[in-house]
DSSP file (Angstrom, degrees, kcal/mol; ACC not computed):
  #  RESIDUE AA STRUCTURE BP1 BP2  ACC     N-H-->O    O-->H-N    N-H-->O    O-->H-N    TCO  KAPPA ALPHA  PHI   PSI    X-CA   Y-CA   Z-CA
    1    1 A X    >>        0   0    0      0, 0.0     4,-2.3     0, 0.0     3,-0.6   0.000 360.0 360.0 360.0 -31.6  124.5   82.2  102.7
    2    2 A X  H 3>  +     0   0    0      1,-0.2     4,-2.0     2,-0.2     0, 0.0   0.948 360.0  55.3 -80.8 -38.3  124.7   86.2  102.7
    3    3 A X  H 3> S+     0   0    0      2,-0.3     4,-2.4     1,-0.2    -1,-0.2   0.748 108.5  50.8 -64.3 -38.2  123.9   86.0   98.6
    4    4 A X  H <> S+     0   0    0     -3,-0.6     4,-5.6     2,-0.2    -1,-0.2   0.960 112.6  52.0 -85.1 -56.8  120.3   83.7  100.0
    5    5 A X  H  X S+     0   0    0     -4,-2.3     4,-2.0     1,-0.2    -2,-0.3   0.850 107.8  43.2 -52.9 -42.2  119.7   86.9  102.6
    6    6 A X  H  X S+     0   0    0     -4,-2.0     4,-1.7     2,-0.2     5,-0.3   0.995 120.5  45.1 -76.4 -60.3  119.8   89.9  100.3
    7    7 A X  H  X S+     0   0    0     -4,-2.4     4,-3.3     1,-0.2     5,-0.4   0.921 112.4  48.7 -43.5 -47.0  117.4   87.6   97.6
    8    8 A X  H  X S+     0   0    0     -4,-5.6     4,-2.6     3,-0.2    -1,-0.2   0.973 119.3  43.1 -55.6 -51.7  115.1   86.5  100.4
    9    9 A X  H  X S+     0   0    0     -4,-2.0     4,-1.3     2,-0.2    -2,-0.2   0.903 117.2  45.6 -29.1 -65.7  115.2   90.9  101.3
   10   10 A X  H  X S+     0   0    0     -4,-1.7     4,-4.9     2,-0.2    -1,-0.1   0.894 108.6  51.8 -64.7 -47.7  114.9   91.8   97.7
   11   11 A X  H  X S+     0   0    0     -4,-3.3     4,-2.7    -5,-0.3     5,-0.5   0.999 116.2  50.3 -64.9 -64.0  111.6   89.0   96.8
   12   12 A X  H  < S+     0   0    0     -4,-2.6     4,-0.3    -5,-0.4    -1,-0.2   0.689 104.5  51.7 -56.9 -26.9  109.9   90.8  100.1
   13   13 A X  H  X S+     0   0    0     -4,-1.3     4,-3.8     2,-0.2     5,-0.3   0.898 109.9  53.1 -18.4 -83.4  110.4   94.0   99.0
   14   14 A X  H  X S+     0   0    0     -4,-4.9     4,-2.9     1,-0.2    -2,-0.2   0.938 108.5  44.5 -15.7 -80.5  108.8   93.0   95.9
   15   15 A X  H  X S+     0   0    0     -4,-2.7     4,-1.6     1,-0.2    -1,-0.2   0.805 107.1  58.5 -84.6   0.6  105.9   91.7   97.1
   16   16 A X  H  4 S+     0   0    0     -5,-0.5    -2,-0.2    -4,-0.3    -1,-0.2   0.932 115.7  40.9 -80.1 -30.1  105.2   94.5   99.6
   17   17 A X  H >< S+     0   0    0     -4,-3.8     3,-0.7     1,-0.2    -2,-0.2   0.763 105.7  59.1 -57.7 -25.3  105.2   96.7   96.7
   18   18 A X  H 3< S+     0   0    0     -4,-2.9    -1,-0.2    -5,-0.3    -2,-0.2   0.894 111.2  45.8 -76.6 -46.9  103.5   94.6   94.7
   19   19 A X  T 3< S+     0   0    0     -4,-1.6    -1,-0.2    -5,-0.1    -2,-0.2   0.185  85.9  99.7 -80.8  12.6  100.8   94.8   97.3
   20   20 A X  S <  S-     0   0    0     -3,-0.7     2,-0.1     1,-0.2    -3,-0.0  -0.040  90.2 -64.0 -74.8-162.7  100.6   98.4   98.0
   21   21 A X        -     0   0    0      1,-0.1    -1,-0.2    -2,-0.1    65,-0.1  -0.512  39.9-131.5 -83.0 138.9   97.7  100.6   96.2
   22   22 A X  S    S+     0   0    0     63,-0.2     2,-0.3     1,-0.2    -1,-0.1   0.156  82.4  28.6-120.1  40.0   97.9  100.8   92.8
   23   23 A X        -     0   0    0     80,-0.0     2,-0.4     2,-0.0    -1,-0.2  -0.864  64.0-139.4-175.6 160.4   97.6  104.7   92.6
   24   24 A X        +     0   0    0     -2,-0.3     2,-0.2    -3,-0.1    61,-0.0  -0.859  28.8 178.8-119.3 139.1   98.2  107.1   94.4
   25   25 A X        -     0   0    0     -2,-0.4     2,-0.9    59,-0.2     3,-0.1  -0.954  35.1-123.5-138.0 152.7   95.5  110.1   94.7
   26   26 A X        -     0   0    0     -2,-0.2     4,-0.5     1,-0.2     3,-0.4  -0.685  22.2-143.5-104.1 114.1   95.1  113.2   96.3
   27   27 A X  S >  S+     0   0    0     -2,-0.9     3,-2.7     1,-0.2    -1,-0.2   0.616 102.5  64.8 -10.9 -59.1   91.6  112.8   98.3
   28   28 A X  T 3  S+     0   0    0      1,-0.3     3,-0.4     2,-0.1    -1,-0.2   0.706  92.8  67.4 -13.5 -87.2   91.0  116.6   97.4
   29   29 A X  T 3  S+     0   0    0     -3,-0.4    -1,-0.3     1,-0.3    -2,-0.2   0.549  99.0  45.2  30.6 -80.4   90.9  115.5   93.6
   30   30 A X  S <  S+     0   0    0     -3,-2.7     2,-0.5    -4,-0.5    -1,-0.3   0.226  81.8 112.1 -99.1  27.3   87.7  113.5   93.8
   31   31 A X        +     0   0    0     -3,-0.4     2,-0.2    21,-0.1    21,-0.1  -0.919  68.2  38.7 -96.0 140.0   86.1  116.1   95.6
   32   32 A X  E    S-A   51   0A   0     19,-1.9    19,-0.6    -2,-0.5     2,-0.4  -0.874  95.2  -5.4 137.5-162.9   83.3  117.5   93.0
   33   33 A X  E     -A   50   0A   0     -2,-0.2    92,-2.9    17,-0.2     2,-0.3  -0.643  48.7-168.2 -80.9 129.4   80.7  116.1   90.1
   34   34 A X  E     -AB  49 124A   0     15,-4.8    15,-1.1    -2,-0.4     2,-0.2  -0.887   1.9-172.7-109.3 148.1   80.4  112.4   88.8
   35   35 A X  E     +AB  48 123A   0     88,-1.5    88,-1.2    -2,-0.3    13,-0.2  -0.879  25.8  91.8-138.1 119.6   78.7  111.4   86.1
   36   36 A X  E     -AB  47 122A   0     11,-2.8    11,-2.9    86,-0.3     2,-0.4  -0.748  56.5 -66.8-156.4-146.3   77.9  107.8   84.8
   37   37 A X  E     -AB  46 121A   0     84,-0.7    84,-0.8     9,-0.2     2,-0.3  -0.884  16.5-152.7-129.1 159.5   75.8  105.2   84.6
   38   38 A X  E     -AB  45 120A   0      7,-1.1     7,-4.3    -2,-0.4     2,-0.3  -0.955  26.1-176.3-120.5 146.2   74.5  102.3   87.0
   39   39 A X  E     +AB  44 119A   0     80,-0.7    80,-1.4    -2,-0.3     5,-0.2  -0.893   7.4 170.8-132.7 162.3   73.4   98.9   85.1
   40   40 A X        -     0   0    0      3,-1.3     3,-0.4    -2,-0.3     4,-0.1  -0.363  56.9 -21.5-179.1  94.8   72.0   96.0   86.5
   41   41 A X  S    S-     0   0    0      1,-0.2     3,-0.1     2,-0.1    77,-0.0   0.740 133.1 -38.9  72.6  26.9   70.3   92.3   84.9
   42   42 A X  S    S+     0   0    0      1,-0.6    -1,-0.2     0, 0.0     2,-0.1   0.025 127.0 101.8 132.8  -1.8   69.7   94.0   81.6
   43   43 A X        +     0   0    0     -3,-0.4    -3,-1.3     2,-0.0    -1,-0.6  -0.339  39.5 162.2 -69.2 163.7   68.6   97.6   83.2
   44   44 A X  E     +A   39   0A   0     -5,-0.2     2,-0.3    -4,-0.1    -5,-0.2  -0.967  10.5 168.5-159.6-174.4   70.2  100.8   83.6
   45   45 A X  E     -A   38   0A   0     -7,-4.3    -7,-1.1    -2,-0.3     2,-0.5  -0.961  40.8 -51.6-161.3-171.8   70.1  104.3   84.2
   46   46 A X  E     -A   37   0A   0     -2,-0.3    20,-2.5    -9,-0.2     2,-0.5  -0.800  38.7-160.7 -86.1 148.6   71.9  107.5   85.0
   47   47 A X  E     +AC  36  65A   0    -11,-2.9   -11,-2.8    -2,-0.5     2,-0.3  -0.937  11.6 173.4-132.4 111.9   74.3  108.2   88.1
   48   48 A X  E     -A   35   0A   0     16,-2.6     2,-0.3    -2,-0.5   -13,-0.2  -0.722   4.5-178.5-121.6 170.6   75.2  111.2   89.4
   49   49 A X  E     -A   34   0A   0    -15,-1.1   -15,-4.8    -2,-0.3     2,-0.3  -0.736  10.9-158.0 173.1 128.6   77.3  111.7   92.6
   50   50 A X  E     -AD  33  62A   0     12,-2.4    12,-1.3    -2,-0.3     2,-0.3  -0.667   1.7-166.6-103.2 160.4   78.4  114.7   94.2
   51   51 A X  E     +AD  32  61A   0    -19,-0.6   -19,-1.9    -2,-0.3    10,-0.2  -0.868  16.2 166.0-161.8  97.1   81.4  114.7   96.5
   52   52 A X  E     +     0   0A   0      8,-3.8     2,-0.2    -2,-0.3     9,-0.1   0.094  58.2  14.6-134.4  54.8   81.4  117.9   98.4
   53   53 A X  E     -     0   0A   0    -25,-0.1     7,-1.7     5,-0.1    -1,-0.3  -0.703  40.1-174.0-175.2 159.9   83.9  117.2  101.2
   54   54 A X  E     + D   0  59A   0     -2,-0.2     2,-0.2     5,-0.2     5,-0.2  -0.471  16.5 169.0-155.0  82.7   86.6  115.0  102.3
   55   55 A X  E >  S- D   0  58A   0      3,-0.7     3,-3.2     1,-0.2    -2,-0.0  -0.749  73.9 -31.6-113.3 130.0   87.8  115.8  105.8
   56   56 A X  T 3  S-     0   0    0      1,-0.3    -1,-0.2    -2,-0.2     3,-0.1   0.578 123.8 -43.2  -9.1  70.7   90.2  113.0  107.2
   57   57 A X  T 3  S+     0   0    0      1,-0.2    25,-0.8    24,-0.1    -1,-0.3  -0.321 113.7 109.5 118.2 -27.8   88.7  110.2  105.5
   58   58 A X  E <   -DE  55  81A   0     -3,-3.2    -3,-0.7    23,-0.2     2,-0.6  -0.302  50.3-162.6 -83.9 143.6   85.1  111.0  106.0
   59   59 A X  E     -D   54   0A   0     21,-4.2     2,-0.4    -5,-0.2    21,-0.4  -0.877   8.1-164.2-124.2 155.7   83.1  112.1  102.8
   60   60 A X  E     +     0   0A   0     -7,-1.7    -8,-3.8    -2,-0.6    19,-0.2  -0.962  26.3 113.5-148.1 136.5   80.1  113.7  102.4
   61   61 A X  E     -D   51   0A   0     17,-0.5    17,-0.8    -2,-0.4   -10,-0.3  -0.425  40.4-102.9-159.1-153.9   77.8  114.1   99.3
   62   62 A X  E     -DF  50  77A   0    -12,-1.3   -12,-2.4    15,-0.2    15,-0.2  -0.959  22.0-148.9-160.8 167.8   74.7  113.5   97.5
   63   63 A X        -     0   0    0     13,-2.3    13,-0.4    -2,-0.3     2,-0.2  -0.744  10.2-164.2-174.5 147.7   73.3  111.7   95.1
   64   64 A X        -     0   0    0     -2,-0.2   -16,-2.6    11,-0.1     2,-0.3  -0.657   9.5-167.8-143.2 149.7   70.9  111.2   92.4
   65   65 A X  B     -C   47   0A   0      9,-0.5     8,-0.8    -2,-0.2   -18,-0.3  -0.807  19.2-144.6-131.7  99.0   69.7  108.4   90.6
   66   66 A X        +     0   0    0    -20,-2.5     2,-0.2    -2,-0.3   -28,-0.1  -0.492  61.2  97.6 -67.2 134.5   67.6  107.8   87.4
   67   67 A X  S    S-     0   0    0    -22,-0.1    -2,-0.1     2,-0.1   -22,-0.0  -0.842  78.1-106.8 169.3 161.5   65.5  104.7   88.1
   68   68 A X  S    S+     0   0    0     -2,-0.2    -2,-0.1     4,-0.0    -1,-0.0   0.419  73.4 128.0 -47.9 -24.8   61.9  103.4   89.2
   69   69 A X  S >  S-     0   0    0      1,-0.1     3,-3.7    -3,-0.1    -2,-0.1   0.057  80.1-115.7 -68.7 156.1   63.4  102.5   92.4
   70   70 A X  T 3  S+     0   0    0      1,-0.3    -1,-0.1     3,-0.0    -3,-0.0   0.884 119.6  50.7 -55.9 -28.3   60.8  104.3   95.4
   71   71 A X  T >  S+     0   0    0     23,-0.1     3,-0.6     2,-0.0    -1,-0.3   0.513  92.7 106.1 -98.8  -6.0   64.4  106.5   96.2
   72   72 A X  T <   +     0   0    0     -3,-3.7    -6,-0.2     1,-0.2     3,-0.1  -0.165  56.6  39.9 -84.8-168.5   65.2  107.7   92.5
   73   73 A X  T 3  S+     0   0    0     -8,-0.8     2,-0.3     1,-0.1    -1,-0.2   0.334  95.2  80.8  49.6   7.0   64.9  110.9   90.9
   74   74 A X  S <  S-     0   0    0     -3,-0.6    -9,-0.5   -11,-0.2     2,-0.3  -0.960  85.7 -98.3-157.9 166.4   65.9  113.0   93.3
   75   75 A X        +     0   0    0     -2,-0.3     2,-0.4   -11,-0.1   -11,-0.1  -0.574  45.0 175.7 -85.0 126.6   68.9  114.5   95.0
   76   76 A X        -     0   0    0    -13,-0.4   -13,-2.3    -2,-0.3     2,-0.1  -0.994  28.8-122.0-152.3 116.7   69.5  112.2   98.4
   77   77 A X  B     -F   62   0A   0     -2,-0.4   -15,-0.2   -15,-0.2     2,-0.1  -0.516  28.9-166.9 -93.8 177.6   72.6  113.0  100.6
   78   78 A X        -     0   0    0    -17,-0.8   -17,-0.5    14,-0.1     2,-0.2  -0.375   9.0-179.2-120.6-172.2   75.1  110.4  101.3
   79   79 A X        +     0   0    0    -19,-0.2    12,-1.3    -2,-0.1     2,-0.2  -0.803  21.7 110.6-131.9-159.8   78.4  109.8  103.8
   80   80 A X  E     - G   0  90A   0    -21,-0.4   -21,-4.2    10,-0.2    10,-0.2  -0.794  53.7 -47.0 151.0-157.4   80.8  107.5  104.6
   81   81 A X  E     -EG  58  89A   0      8,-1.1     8,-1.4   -23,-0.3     2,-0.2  -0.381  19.2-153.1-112.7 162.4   84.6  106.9  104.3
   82   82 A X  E     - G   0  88A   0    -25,-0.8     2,-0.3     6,-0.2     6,-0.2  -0.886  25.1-150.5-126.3 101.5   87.5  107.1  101.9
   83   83 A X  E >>  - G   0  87A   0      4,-1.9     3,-3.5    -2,-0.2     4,-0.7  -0.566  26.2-111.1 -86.4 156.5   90.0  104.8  102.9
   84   84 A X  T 34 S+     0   0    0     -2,-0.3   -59,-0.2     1,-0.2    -1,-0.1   0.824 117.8  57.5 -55.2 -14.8   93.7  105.5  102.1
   85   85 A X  T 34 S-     0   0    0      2,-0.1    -1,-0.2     1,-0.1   -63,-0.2   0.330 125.7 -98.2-103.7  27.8   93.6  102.5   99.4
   86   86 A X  T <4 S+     0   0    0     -3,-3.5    15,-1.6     1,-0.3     2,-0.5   0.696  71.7 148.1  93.7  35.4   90.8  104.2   97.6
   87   87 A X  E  <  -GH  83 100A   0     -4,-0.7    -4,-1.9    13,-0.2     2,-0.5  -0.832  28.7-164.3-107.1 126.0   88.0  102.5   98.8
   88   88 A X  E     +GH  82  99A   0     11,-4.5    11,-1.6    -2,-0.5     2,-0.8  -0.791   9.3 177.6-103.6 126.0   84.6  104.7   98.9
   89   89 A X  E     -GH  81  98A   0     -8,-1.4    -8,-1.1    -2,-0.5     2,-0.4  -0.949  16.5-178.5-120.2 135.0   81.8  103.0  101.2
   90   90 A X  E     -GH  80  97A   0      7,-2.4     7,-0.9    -2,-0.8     2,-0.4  -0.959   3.7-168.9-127.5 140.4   78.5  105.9  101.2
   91   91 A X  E     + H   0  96A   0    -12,-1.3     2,-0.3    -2,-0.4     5,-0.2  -0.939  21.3 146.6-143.8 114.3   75.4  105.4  103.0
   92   92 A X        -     0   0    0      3,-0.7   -14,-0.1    -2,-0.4   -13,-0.0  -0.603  61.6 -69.4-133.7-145.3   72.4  106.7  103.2
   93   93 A X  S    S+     0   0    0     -2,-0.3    -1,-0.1     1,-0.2   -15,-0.1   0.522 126.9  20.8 -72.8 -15.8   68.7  105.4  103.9
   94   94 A X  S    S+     0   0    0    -23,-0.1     2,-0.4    18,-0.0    -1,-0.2   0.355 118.0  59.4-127.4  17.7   68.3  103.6  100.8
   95   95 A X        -     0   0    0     19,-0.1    -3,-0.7     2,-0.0    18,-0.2  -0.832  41.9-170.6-126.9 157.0   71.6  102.9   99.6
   96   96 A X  E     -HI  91 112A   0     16,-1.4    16,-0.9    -2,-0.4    -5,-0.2  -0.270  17.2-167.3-152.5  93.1   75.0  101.5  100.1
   97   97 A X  E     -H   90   0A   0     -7,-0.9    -7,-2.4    14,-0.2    14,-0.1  -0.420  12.2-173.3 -78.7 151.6   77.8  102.1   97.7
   98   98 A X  E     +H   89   0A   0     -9,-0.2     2,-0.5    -2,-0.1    -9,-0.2  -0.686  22.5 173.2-153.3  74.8   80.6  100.4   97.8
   99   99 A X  E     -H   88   0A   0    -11,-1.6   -11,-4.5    10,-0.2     2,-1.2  -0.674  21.6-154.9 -97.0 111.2   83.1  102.3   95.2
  100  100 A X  E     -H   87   0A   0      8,-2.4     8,-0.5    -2,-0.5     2,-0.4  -0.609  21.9-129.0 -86.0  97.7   86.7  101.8   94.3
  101  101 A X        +     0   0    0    -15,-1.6     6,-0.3    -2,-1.2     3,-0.1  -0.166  29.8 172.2 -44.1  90.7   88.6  104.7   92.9
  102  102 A X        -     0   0    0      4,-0.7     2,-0.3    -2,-0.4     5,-0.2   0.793  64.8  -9.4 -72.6 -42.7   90.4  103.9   89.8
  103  103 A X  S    S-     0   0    0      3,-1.6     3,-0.3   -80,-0.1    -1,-0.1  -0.898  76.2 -94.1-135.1 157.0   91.6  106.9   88.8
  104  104 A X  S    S+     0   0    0     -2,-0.3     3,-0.1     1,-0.2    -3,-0.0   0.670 127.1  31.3 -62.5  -8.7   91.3  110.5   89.7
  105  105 A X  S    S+     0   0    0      1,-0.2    19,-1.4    18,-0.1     2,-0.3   0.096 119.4  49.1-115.8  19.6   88.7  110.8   87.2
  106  106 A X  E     +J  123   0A   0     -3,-0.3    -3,-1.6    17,-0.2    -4,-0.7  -0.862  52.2 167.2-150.1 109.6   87.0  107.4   87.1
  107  107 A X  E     -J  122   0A   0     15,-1.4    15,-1.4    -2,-0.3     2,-0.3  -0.982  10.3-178.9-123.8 159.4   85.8  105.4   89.9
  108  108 A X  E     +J  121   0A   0     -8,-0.5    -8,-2.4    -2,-0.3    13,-0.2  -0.872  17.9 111.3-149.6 151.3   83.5  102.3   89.7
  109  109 A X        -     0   0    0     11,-2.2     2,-0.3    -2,-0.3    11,-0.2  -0.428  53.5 -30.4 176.4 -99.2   81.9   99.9   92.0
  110  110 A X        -     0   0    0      9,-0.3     2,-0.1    -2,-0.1     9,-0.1  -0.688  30.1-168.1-153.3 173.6   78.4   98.3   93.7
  111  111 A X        -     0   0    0     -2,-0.3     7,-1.4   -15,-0.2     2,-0.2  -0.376  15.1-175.5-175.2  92.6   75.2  100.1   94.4
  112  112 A X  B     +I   96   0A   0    -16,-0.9   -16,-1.4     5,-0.2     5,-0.2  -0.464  17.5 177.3 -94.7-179.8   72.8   98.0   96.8
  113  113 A X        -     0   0    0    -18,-0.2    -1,-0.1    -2,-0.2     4,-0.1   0.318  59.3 -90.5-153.1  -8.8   69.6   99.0   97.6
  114  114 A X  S    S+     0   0    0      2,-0.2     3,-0.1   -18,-0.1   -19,-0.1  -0.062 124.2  38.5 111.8 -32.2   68.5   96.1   99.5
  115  115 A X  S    S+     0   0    0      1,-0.1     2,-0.4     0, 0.0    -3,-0.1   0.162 116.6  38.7-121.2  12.7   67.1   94.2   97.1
  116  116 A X        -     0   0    0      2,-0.0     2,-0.4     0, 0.0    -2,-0.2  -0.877  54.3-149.9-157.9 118.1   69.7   94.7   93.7
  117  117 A X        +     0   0    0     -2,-0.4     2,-0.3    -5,-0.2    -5,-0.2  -0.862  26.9 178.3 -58.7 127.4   73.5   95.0   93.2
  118  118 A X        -     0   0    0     -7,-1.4     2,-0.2    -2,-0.4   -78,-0.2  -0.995  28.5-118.4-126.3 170.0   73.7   96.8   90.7
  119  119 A X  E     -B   39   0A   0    -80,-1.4   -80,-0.7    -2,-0.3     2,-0.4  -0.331  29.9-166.3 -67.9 132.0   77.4   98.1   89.0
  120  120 A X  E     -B   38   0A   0     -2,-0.2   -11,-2.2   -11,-0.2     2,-0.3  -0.946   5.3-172.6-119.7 153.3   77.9  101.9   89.0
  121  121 A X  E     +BJ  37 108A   0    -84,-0.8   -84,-0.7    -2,-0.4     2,-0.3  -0.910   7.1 176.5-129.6 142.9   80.6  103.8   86.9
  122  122 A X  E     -BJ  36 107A   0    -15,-1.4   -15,-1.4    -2,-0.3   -86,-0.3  -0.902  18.7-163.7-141.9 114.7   81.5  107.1   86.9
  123  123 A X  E     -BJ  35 106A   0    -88,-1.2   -88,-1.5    -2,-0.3     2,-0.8  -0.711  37.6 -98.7-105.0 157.1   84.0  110.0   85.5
  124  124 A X  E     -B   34   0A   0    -19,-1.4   -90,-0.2    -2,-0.2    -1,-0.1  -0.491  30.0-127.8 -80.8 120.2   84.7  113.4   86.8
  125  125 A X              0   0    0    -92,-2.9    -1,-0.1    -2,-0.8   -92,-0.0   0.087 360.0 360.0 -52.4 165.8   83.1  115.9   85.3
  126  126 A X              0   0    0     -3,-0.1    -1,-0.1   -21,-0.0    -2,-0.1   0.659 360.0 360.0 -92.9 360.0   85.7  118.7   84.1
């Protein structure tokens, strides 16, 4: 019976690790310039994202977009959260990103606009 308890222990173990975050970052890190691209139903363009704070959880930034859309071309700040399992949600008056942090130099995610998802990637510039 004691042999059942330590396996049942070990397998839970397991899958609480298994379901933590699957990097570990320091916020600080992603604070700076992104650069990539956002694509969307056979479109795309360029994607820029500034990050220039990250004060417990909250971020604040800008960001610029190559497009047609009424809001591109120009530098338009953002805010929002960081949550501790890397999740970035930014908001501003025509946007809502909705970005997961892959790396410290790579994060990737959603871009709505109200009328289009479209996919955004990005790496930190050096």
């Amino acid at each position: 019976m004691r042999i059942f308890t330590v396996l049942f222990v070990l397998c839970l173990l397991v899958f609480v690790l298994a379901l933590s975050p699957a990097i570990a970052f320091d916020s600080q890190s992603l604070v700076g310039e992104w650069t990539g691209d956002w694509q969307y139903s056979g479109l795309s363009g360029k994607f820029y994202l500034t990050i220039k704070s990250i004060n417990d959880g909250k971020v604040k930034g800008s960001v610029f977009v190559y497009s047609t859309a009424r809001y591109a071309n120009r530098e338009l700040p953002i805010s929002g959260t960081l949550t501790s399992d890397g999740v970035l949600s930014l908001n501003n008056d025509y946007l809502r990103l909705s970005l997961n942090v892959i790396s410290s130099s790579h994060i990737e995610g959603t871009s709505w606009d109200g009328l289009y998802n479209a996919n955004v990637k990005v790496d930190k510039l050096k």
